[in-house]
C-alpha positions in Angstrom: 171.8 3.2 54.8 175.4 3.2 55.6 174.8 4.1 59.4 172.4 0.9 59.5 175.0 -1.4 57.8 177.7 -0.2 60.1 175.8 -0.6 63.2 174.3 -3.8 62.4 177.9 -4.7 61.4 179.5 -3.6 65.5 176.7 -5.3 66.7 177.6 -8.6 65.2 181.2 -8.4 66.3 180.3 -7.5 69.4 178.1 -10.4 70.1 180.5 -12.9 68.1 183.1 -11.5 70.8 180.9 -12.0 74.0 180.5 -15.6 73.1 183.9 -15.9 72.3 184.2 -14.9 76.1 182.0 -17.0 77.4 183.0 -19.8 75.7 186.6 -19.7 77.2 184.8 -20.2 80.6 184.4 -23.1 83.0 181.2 -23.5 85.2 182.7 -23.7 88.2 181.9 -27.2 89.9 178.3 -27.8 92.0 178.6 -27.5 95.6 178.0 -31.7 96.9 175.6 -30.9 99.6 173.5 -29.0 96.3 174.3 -31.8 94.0 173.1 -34.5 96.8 169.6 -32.8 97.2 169.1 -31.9 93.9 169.7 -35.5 92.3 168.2 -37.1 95.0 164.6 -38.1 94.2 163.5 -40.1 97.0 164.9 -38.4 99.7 167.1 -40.7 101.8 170.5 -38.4 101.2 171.9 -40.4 99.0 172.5 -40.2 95.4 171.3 -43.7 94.0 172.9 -44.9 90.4 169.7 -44.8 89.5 169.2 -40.9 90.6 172.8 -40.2 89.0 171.7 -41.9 85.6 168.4 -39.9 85.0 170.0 -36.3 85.5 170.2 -34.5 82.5 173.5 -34.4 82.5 173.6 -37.8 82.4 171.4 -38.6 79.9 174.1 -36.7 77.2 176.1 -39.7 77.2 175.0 -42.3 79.3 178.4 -44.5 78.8 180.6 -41.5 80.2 177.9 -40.7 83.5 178.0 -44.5 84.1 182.0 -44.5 84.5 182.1 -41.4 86.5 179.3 -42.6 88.7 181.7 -45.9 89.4 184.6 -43.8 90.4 182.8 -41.3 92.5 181.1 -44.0 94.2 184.7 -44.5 96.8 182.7 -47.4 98.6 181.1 -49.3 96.0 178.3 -49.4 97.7 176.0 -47.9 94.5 175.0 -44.7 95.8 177.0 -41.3 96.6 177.0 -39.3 99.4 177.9 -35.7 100.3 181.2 -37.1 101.5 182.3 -39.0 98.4 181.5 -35.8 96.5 183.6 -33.7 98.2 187.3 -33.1 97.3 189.8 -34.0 99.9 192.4 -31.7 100.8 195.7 -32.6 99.5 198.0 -32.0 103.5 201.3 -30.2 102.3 
């Protein structure tokens, strides 16, 4: 009984300390050609506000995808393209 208890008992703190580890971690941001073809429903390679608003990610909190949409969107024009997704190189 003792062995059982004890094992169950490492096994706990060893699961409690791989999510500890995980949860320390940031995903590491979506390639914008990927993010472009995955969100992009009808094909035209463009992301559409429309596209943007019904990812899943989105849909968490619809306020804070609408504002990030608006300031990826560099042109206004309401859609994103691979180019406004990706990060410009600060020259040094």
């Amino acid at each position: 009984m003792k062995v059982l208890t004890t094992t169950l008992a490492l096994l706990a703190i060893a699961a409690v300390s791989v999510n500890a580890q995980d949860a320390g971690k940031k995903k590491a941001p979506m390639d914008p050609a990927e993010m472009v073809k995955k969100l992009d429903k009808d094909g035209n390679g463009k992301v559409s506000k429309e596209e943007f608003l019904a990812s899943p990610q989105a849909k968490k909190d619809a306020a804070k995808a609408e504002e990030r949409f608006g300031k990826m969107d560099k042109d206004k024009d309401g859609s994103l393209t691979v180019e406004e997704l990706t990060p410009k190189k600060k020259a040094k």
